[in-house]
N, C-alpha and C positions, 0 to 999 in steps of 0.2 A: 849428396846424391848426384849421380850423373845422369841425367834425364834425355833419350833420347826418343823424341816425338816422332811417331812414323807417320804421321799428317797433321800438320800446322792447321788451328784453326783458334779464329776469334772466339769461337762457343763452346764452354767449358762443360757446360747442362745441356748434355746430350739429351734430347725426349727416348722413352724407352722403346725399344724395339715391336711393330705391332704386331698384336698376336694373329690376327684374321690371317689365312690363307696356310696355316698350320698342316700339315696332315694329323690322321686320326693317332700315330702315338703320341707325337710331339705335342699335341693340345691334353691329350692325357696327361704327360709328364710335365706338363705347365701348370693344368688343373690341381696336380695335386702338389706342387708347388703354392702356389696361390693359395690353395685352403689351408695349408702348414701356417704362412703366413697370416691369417685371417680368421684361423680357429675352426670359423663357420664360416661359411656363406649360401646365399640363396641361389636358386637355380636362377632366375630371370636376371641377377645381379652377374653369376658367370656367363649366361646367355650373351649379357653388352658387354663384357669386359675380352671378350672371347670372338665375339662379332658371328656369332655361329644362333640355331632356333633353339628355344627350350626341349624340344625335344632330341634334338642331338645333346646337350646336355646333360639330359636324363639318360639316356642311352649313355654316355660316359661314365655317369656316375655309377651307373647300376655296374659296369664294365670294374672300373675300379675299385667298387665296394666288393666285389667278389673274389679279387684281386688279394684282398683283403689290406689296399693302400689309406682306405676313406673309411669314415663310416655314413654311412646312408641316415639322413633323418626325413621327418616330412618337409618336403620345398627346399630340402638341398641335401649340404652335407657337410661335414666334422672332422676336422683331424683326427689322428687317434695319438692316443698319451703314450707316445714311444718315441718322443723329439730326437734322442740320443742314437737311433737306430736308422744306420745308411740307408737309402731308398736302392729298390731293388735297380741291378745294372740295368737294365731292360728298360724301364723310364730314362736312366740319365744319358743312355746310349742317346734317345732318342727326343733331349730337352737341350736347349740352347747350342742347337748347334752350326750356325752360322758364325757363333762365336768361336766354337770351340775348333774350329778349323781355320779363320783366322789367325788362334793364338798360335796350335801347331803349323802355320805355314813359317809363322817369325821365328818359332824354337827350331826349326829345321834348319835355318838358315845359318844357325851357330854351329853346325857340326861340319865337323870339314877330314876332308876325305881320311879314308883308315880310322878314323876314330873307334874306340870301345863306347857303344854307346848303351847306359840303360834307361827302360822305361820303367813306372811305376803300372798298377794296374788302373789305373784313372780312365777316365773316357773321355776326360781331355788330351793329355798324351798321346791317348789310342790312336787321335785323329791327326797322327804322322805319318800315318802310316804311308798314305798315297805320296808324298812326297819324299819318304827317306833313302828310294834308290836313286834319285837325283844327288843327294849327298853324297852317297858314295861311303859310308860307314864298314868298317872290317866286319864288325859284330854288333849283333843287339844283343841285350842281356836283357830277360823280364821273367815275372812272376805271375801276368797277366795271358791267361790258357787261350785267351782268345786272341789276343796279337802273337801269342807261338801259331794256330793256325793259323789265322790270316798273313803272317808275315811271308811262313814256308807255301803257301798257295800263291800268293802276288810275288813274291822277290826271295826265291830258292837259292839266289844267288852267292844271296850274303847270309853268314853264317849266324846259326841261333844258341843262345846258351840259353836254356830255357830253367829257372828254377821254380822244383816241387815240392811237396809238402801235402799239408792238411786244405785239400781244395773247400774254400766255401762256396756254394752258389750266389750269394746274395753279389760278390764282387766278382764273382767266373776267372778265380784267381786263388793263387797257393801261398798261405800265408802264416805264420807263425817259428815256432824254434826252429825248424825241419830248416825252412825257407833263411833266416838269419843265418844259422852255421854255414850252408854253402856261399851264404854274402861274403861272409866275415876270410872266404878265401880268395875271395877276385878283389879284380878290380877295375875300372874303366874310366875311360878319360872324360865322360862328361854324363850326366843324370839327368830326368826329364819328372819334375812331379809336380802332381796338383792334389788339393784335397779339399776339404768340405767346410770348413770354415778357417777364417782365420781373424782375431781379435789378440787385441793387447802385444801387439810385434812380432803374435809368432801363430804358428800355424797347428791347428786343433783338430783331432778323429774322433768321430762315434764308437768305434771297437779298438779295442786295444793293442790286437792283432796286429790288426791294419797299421796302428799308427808307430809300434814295433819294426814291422818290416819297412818301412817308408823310412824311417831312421838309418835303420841299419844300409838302405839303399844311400840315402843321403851320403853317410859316409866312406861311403865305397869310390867315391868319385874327387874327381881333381877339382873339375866345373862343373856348379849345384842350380840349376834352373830351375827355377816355379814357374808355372802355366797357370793362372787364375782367373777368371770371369768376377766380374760386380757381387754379384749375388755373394761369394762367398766371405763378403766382409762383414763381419758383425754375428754371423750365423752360427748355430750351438753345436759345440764339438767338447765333448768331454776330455779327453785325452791328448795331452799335450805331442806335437810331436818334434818340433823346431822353431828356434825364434828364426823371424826373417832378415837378421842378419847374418845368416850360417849361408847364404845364397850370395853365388854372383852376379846371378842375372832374373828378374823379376821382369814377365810379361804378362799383362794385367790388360782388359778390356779400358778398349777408350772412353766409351761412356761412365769411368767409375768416378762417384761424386768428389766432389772438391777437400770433403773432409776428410775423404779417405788415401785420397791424393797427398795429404798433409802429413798423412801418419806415412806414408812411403817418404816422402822427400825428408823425414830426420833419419833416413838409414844410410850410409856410405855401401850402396847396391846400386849398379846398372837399371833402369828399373825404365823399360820400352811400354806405350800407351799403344795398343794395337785395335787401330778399328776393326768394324766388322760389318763388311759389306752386306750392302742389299739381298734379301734372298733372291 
């Protein structure tokens, strides 16, 4: 493995990033993070773990039980039995994201000018966006409806391949046969993905759609990037979509544990630990 540290440091066990000072989605899309994690939990138990009153709590909860992300019981609240089912874009837009503009500022850094470049519909990825006219890229290519607007409102400049299909709202993205056939005729010089778990060397989706066209993007490209945060190691993905040796370059959060660290270092991958700074 070729490891290259974008800050040297004695301390391998990063303590985790604290949640106080949140705004109100981002404590939502933690919140419901954390009860996934936890099954249950009690209100006064997210109240200290949250740093926020029980009654902003309750108001959260009732917010996302209506949502229909929780279920509301008395004195807190309950995952609901649909582990395999993506959390709506809407929370992950607005859940770990110090990290996740971190990782895209290091993926950005790998494109170099003219490039063909595609992105997945990730909302890590997404968060290139403020940096990609600095690269200097000919093309984006994506399948994510919301980086075709937001790309053509900030940077008109550089030209968009936008691919369509069967749009679902849960990822505000076009995804399935429709979307793979016009893959399966381009092509671009380097690809930018992240997804939702990844265990046993290779990288796993909740929908199958999803984890189809993410494939088919994979192989559309010369240079295969992953962008992934901590949280997505070990987490439940039905659907296989690549092992993580089909990548050349793996940028991964600096705080990801030492074991998981371990499972990168037996792969012959680039593979960058990217802090993430202070909010």
């Amino acid at each position: 493995m070729v490891n290259m540290e974008s800050e040297m440091s004695d301390e391998r066990d990063v303590a985790p990033a604290p949640r106080d000072g949140l705004t109100a989605a981002a404590r939502r899309g933690e919140l419901v993070r954390y009860i996934e994690t936890h099954s249950v939990a009690r209100a006064e138990e997210l109240a200290e773990a949250f740093a926020v009153s029980a009654m902003t709590i309750h108001r959260d909860l009732d917010v996302l039980s209506r949502e229909g992300l929780i279920e509301r019981i008395r004195g807190g609240a309950r995952a609901l039995p649909h582990a395999f089912i993506e959390r709506d874009v809407r929370l992950r837009r607005a859940t770990k994201v110090n990290e996740k503009l971190a990782l895209a500022r290091a993926a950005a850094a790998l494109i170099r000018a003219g490039d063909m470049v595609a992105i997945d519909d990730s909302t890590t990825a997404a968060a290139m966006l403020p940096v990609l006219a600095a690269r200097a890229p000919s093309t984006v290519i994506t399948h994510s409806l919301a980086l075709m607007h937001d790309l053509t409102q900030a940077h008109p400049e550089i030209k968009l391949l936008g691919l369509g299909g069967q749009y679902f709202p849960e990822t505000d993205s076009f995804l399935g046969t429709v979307v793979i056939e016009q893959i399966k005729r381009i092509s671009a010089d380097v690809v930018f993905i992240s997804t939702t778990s990844v265990k046993n060397d290779a990288l796993f989706h909740p929908d199958a759609e999803a984890a189809r066209t993410k494939q088919a993007l994979i192989e559309m490209a010369d240079r295969k990037v992953l962008l992934v945060d901590g949280s997505k190691f070990g987490a439940k993905g039905l659907h296989h979509v690549v092992d993580l040796e089909v990548f050349d370059d793996i940028l991964v959060s600096a705080d990801l544990p030492a074991e998981h660290r371990a499972q990168l270092d037996r792969l012959d991958v680039a593979v960058q630990y990217v802090p993430t700074p202070e909010p």
